[in-house]
C-alpha positions in Angstrom: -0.5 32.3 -5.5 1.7 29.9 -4.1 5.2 29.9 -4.1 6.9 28.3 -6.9 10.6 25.4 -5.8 14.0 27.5 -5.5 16.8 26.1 -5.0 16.6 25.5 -1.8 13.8 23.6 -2.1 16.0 21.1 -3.8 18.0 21.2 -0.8 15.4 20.3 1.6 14.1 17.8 -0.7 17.7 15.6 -0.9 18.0 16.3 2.8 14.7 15.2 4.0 14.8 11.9 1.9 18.6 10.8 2.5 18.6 11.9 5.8 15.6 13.0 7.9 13.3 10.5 6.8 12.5 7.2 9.2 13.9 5.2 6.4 16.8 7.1 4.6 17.3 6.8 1.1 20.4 5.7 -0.3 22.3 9.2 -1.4 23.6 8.3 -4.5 20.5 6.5 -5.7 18.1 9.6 -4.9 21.0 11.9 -6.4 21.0 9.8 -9.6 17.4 9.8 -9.7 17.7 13.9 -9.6 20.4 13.8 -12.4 18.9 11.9 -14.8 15.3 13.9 -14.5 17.4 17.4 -15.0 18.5 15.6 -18.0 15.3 14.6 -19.3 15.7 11.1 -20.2 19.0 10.8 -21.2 20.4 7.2 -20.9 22.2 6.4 -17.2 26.3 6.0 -18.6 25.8 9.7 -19.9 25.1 11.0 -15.8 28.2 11.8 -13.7 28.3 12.5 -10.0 30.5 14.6 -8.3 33.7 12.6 -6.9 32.7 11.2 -3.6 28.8 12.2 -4.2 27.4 10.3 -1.5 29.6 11.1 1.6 28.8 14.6 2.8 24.5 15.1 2.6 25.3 19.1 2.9 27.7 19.2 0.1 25.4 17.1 -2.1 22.4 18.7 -1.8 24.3 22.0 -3.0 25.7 20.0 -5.5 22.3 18.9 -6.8 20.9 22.5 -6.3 23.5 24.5 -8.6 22.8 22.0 -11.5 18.7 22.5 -11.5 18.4 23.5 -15.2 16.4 27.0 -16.1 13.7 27.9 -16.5 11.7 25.6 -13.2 9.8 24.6 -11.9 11.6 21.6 -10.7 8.6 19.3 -9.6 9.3 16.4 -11.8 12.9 16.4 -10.6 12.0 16.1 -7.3 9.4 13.5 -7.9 11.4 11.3 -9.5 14.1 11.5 -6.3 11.2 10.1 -4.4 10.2 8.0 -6.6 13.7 6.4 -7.3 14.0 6.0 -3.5 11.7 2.8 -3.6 10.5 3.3 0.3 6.6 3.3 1.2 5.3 6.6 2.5 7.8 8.5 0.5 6.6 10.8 -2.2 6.1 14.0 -3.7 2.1 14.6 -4.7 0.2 17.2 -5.4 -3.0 18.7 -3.7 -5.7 16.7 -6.4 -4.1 13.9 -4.8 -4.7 14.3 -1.3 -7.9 15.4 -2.2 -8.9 11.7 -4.1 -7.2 10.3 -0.9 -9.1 12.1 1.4 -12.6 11.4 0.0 -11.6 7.5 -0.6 -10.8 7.7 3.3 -13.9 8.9 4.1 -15.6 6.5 2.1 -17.1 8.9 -0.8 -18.7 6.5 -3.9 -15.6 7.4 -5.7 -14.7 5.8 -9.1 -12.6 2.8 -8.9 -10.3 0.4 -11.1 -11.6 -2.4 -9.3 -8.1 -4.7 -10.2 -4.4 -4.6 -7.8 -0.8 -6.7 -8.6 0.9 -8.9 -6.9 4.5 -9.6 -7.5 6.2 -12.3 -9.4 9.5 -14.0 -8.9 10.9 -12.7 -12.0 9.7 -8.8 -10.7 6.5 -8.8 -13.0 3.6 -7.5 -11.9 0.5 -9.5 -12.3 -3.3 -8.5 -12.2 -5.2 -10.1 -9.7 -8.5 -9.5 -8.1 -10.4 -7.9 -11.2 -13.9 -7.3 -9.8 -16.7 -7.9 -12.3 -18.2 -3.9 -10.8 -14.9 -2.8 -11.4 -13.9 0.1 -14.6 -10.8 -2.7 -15.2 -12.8 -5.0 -15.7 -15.1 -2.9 -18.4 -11.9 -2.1 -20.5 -10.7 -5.6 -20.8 -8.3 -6.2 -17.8 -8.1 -10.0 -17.1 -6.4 -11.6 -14.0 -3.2 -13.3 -15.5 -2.0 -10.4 -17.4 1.5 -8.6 -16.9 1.5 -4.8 -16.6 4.3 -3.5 -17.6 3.5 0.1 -18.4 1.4 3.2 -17.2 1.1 6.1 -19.5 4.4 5.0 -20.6 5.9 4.5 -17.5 7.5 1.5 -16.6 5.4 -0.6 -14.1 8.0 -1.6 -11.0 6.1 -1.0 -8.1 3.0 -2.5 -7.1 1.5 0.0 -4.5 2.8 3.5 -6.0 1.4 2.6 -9.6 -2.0 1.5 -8.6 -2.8 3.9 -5.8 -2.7 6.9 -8.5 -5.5 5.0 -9.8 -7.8 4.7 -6.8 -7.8 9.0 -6.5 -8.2 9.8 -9.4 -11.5 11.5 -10.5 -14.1 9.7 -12.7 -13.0 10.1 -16.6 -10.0 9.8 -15.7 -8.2 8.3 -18.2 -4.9 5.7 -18.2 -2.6 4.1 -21.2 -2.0 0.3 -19.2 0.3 -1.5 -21.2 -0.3 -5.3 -20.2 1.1 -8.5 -21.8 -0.9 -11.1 -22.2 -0.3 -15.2 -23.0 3.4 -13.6 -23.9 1.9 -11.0 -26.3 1.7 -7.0 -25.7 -1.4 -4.7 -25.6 -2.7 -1.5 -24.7 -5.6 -0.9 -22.5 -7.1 2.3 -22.0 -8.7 2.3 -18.2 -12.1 4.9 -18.1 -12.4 5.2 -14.8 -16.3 5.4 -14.1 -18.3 5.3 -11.0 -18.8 1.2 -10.6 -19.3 0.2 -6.9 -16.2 -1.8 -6.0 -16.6 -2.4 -2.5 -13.5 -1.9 0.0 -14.8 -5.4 1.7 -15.9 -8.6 0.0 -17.1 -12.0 1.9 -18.0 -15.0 1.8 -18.4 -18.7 3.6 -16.3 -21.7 1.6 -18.1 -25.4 1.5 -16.2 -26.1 4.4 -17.7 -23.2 6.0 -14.6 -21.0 7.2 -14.9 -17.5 6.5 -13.3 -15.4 4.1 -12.9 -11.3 4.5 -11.0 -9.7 1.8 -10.2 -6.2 2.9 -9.1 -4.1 0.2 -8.7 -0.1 1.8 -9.3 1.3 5.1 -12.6 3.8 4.7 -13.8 5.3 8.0 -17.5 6.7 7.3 -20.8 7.5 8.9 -22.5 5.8 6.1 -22.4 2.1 7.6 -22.6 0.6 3.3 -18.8 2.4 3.4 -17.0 1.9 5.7 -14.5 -0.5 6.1 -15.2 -1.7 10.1 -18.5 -1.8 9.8 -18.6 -3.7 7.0 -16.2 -6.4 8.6 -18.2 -6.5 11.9 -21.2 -7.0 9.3 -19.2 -10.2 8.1 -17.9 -11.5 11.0 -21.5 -11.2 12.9 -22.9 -13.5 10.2 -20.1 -15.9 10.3 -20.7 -16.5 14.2 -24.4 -16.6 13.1 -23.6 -19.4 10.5 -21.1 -21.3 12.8 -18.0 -20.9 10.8 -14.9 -22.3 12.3 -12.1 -20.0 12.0 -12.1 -17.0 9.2 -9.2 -16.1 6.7 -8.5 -12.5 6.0 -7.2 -11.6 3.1 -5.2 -8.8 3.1 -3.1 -9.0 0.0 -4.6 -6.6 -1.9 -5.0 -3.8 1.0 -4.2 -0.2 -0.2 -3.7 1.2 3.2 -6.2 3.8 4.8 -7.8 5.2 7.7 -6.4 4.0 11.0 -9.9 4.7 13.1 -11.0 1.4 10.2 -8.2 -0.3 11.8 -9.2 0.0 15.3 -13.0 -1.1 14.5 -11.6 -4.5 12.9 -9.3 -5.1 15.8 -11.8 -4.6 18.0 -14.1 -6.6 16.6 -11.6 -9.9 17.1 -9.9 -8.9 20.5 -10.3 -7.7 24.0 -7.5 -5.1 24.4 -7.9 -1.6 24.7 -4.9 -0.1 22.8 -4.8 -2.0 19.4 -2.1 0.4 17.3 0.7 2.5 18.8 3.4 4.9 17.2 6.9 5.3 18.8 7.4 9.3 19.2 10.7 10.6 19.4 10.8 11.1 22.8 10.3 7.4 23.4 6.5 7.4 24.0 3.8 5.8 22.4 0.9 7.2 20.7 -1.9 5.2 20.8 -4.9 4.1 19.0 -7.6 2.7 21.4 -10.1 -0.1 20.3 -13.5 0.8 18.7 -16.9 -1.5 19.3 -17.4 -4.6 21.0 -15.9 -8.0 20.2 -17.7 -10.4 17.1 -15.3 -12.5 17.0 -13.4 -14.2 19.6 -11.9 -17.7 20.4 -11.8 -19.2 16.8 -9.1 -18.9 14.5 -7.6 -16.2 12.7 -5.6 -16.2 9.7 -4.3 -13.4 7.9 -3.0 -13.3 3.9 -0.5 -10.9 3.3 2.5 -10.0 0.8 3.8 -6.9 -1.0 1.0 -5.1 -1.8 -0.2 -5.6 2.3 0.8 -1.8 3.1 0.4 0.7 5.7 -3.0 -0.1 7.8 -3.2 -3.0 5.9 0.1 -3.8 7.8 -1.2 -2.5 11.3 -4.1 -4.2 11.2 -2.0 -7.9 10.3 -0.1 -6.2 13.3 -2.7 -5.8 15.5 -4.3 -9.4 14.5 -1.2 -11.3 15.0 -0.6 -9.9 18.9 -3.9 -9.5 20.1 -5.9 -12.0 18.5 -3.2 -14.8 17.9 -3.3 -14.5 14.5 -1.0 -16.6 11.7 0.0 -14.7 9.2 0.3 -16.7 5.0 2.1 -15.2 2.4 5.0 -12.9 1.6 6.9 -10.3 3.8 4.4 -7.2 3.2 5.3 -4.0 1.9 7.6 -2.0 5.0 5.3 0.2 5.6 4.5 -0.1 9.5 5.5 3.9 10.3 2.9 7.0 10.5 4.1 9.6 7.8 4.8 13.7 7.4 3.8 15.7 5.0 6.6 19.0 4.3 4.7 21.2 1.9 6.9 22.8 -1.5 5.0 25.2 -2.6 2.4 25.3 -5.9 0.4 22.5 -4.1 2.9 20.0 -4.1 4.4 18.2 -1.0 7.1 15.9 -0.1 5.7 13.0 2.0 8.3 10.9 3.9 8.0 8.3 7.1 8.4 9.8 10.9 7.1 7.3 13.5 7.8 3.4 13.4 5.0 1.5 14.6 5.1 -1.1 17.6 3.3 -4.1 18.3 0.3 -2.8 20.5 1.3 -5.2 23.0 4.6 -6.3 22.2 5.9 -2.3 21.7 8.7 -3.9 19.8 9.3 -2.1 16.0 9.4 -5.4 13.1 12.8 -5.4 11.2 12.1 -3.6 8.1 9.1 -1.8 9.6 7.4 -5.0 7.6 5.9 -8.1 8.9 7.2 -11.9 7.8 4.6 -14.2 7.7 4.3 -17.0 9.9 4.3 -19.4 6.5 6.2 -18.9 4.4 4.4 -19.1 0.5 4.8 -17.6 -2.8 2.3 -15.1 -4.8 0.6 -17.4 -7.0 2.1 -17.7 -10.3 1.0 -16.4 -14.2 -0.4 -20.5 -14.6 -2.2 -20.3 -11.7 -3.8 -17.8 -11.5 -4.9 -18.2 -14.8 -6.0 -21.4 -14.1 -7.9 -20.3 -11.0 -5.3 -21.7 -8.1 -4.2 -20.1 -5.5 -1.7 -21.7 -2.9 -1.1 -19.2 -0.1 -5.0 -19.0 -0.3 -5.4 -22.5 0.4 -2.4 -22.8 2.8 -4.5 -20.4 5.0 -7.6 -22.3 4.5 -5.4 -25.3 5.8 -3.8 -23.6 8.5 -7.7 -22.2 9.8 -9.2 -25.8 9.8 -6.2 -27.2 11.3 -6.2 -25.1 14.3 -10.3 -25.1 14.7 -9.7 -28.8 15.0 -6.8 -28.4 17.4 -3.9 -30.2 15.3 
């Protein structure tokens, strides 16, 4: 059987996230966090820190530890510590998850929602990218609603409330609560076995390409996985003639980093096309897989919030070796390899160790994120109800512009 959190495990936990991690969490944030989950709920003016709580991560984390309630286990309390830290790669799951992850990785038929969020000025998060094959769109799930709950949980981040979603097991069963035109529902999301693809394509009337790349699956079956599929795409676009190709990677879970390497590959000529600072100052590196498709024509890459972890490599990798633009948002801040500290009872802390570099460059990006190029805004609720979509067309702009050399 395995072993059960102590207090010490608390200990770690605080540690690890305030101060081992890549990206430390701020101490009295994660602290609170802890505080308020011991208390179950009660409301934020009733928690009180320790005087000076924040200035001594040794003192805190005993602090923290002598206040667990009994009887534990503690798992929720150190979730929610995660959770409240707000930094990508930083987590406590369990083993079913890792499992879901695993398989989705590998490119297993798995259930999916079929629908992802982008961010709106006011924080909302609004459905996009429903696919018709999708379980969302079965239950009712339109693009141009506003989630605001998950089995009762507020919705406030984008990538940690609809990743859950894409591991889970068909059957599986979620409470979204979504507004809609300014009035509240309830959905409940069956998650059934409805072939969402991780790629979609397609040529506009102007004929530039469009790959939308939405996880990072590295399979032997060529229908699933991710690279293959994109080389697929690409080698029909040559075919057809099309003048410079946008990919869009605002809606990219993150994934496989061997998927990564067979994109990039496909659209440059370098050898290494991701790399991992180590602490010792080297570079771990990720060499090219396959033969170019696609070279000397444009490249143009979507991205904003929800553009995480390979998702972020790859826009990486694109915008140093292939001269890339990148349209959108700054994406999510996740450009660092993660570690995985196991708790006990099938549950482990995840946290970011190794900051990427630019495969050429070998420079780390601010934030561990990527600014785009151009500079525009997620679509808003009217637009995208209304079927517009101006970082979309920005990028179709920027891709004929450059094909015609202007």
């Amino acid at each position: 059987m395995d072993q059960v959190p102590d207090r010490g495990s608390m200990q770690l936990v605080y540690r690890a996230l305030v101060r081992d991690s890549l990206i430390p969490c701020d101490p009295r944030r994660v602290g609170r966090a802890a505080l308020e989950a011991m208390a179950e709920g009660s409301p934020r003016r009733a928690v009180r820190m320790a005087a000076g709580f924040g200035s001594d991560i040794e003192r805190d984390a005993a602090y923290l530890a002598a206040r667990l309630p009994d009887p534990g286990p503690w798992w929720h309390v150190f979730a929610a510590m995660a959770w409240d830290s707000d930094v990508p790669h930083t987590a406590v799951t369990h083993v079913t998850f890792w499992s879901g992850m695993l398989a989705r990785l590998q490119g297993e038929p798995l259930a999916a929602p079929g629908f992802f969020l982008w961010r709106q000025p006011d924080g909302r998060l609004a459905v996009v990218d429903v696919d018709e094959a999708g379980s969302a769109h079965a239950c009712g799930l339109r693009v141009g609603d506003v989630l605001t709950h998950v089995d009762g949980k507020p919705a406030t981040r984008a990538n940690s409330q609809v990743l859950p979603l894409y591991v889970a097991e068909a059957g599986a069963t979620f409470r979204l609560g979504i507004e809609r035109a300014g009035r509240p529902l309830e959905i409940d999301l069956v998650l059934d076995r409805g072939k969402v693809p991780s790629v979609a394509w397609r040529r506009l009337e102007d004929g530039v390409g469009v790959v939308q790349v939405r996880w990072f699956a590295s399979s032997p079956d060529g229908g699933n996985d991710t690279a293959m599929l994109v080389r697929r795409a690409l080698g029909e676009m040559v075919s057809a003639g099309a003048p410079g190709v946008v990919f869009d990677l605002r809606s990219g879970l993150g994934g496989h980093v061997g998927a990564v390497a067979g994109i990039a590959g496909a659209l440059c000529r370098d050898e290494v096309v991701v790399a991992h600072r180590e602490a010792d100052g080297s570079d771990r590196e990720v060499r090219r897989a396959g033969d170019p498709v696609w070279l000397d024509r444009p490249v143009v890459v979507l991205v904003n919030e929800q553009t995480i972890s390979a998702a972020e490599l790859l826009a990486l990798a694109l915008s140093e070796l292939a001269g890339a633009e990148l349209v959108g948002t700054p994406t999510a801040g996740g450009l660092n390899d993660f570690r995985q500290v196991e708790l006990g009872d099938g549950y482990r802390l995840v946290v970011p160790y190794r900051a990427a570099v630019g495969p050429r460059s070998r420079q780390p990006r601010p934030g561990h994120r990527l600014e785009p190029d151009v500079h525009v805004a997620n679509p808003t609720l009217a637009e995208l109800v209304a079927g517009r979509d101006p970082p979309f067309e920005a990028a179709r702009l920027r891709v004929l512009r450059r094909a015609r050399g202007t």
